[in-house]
DRENPA-3360 file (N, C-alpha, C; in nm, 2 decimals, always signed):
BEGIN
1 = XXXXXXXX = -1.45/-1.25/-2.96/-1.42/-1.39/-2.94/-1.28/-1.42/-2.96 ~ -1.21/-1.50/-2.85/-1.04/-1.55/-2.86/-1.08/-1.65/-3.04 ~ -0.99/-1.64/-3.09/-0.90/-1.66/-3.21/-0.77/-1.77/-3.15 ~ -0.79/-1.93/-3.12/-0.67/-1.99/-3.14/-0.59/-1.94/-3.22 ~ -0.60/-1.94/-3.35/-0.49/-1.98/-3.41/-0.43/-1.85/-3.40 ~ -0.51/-1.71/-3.39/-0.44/-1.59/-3.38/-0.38/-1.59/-3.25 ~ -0.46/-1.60/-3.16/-0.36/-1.69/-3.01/-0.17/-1.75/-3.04 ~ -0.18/-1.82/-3.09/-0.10/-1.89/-3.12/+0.02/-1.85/-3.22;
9 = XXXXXXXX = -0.02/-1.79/-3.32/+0.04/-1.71/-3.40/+0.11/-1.56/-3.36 ~ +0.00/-1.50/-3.28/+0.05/-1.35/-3.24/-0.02/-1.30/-3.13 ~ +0.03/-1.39/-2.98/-0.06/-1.39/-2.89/-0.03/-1.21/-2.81 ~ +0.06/-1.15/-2.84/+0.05/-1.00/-2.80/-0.12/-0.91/-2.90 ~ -0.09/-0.91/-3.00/-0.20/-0.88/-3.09/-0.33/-0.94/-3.01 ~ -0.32/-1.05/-3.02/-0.44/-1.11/-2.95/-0.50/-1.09/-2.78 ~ -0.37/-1.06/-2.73/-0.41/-0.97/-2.60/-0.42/-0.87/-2.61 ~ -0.40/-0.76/-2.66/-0.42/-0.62/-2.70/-0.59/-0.63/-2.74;
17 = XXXXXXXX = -0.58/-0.69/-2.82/-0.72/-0.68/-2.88/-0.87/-0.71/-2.77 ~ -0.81/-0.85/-2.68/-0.91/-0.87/-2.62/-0.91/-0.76/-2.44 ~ -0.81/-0.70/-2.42/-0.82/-0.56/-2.36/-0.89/-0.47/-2.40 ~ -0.83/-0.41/-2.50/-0.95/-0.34/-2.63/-1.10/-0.38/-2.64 ~ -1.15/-0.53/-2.55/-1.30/-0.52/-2.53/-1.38/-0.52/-2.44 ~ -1.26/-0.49/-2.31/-1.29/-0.52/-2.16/-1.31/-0.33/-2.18 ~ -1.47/-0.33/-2.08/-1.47/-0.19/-2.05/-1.47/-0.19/-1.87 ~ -1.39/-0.27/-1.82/-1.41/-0.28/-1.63/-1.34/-0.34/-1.63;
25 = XXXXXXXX = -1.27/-0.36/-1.49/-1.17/-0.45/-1.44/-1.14/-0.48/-1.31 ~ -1.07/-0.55/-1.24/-1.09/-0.53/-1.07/-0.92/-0.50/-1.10 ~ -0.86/-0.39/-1.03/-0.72/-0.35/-0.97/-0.69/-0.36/-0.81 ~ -0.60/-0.42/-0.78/-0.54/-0.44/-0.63/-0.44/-0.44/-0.63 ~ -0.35/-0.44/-0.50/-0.22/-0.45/-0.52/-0.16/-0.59/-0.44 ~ -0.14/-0.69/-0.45/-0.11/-0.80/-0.41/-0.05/-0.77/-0.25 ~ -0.08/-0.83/-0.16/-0.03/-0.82/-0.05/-0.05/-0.71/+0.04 ~ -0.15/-0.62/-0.03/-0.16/-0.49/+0.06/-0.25/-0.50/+0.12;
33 = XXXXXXXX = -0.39/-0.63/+0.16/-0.46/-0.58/+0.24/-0.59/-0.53/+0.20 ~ -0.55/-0.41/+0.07/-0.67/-0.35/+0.05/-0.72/-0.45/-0.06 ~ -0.89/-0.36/-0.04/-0.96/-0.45/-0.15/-0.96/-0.39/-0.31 ~ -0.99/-0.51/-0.37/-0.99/-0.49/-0.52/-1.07/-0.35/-0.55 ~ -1.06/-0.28/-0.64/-1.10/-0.17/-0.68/-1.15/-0.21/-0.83 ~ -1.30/-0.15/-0.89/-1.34/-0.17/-1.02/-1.27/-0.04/-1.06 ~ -1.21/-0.06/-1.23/-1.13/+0.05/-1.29/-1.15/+0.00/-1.42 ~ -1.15/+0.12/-1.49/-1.15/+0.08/-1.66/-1.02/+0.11/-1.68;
41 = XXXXXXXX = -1.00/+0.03/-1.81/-0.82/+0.03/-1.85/-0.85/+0.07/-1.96 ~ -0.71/+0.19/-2.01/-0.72/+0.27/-2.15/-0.59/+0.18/-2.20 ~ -0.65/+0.09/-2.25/-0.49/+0.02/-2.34/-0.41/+0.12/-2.47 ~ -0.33/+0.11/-2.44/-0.18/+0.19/-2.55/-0.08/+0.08/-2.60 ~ -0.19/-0.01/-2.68/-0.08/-0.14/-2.75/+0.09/-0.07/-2.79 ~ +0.08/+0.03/-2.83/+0.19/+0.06/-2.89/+0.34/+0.11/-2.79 ~ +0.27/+0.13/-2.69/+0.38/+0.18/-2.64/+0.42/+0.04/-2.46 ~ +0.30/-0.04/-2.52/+0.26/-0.18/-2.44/+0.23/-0.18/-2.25;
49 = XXXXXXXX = +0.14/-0.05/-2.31/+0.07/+0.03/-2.13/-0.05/+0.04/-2.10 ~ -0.06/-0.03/-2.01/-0.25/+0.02/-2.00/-0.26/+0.12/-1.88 ~ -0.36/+0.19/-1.90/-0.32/+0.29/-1.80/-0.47/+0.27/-1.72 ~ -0.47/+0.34/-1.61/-0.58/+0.37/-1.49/-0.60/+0.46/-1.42 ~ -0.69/+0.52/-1.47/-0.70/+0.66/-1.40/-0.74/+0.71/-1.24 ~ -0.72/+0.75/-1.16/-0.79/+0.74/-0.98/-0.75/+0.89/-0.93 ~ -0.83/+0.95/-0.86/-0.78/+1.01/-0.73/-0.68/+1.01/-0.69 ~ -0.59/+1.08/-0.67/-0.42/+1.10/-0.56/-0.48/+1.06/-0.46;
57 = XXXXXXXX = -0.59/+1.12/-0.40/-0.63/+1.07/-0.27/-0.69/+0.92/-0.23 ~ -0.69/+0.81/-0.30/-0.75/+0.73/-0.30/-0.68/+0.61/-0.24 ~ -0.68/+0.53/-0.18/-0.60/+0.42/-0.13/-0.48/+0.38/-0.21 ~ -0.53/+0.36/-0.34/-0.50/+0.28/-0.42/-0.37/+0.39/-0.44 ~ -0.35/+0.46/-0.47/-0.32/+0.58/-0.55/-0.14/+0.64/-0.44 ~ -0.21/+0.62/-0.32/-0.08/+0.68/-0.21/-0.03/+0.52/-0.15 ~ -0.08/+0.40/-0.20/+0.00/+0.32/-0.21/+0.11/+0.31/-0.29 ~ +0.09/+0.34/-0.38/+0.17/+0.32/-0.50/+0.27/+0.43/-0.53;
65 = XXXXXXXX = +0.24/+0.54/-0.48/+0.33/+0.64/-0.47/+0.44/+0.67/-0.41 ~ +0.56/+0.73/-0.48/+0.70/+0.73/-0.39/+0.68/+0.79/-0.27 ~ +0.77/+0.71/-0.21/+0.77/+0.80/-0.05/+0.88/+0.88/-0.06 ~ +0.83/+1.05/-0.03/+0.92/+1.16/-0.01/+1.07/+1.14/+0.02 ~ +1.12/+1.23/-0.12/+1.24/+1.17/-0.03/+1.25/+1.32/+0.08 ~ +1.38/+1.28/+0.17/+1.39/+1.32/+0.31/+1.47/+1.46/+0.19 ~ +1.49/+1.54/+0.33/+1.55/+1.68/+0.32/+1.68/+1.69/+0.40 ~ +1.81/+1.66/+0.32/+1.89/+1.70/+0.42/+1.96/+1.82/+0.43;
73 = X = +2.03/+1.85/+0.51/+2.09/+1.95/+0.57/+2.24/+2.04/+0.57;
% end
């Protein structure tokens, strides 16, 4: 349960924590078209990262990935 006053006081803590009780989530990429994807988030308060794990091969995954760089000559 959200905590005002901890809200208010130390609203990083207080989002960390309520991450910390989400086991699902929908991930997309704004503007791309594709559809939302369900994904669980591994929160890392400390280093202030949540991470998501997928497939290389997966839409989501070679969106977001650098494009090669070229080879020159």
């Amino acid at each position: 349960m959200v905590s005002l006053t901890e809200a208010r006081e130390n609203p990083a803590h207080q989002l960390w924590k309520q991450i910390e009780e989400v086991s699902a989530g929908m991930l997309g990429i704004e503007g791309s078209g594709m559809h939302m994807q369900p994904m669980a988030p591994i929160p890392e308060p400390e280093t202030g990262t949540i991470w998501f794990y997928t497939r290389k091969d997966t839409d989501l995954a070679r969106h977001v990935a650098p494009a090669p760089t070229p080879i020159s000559a």
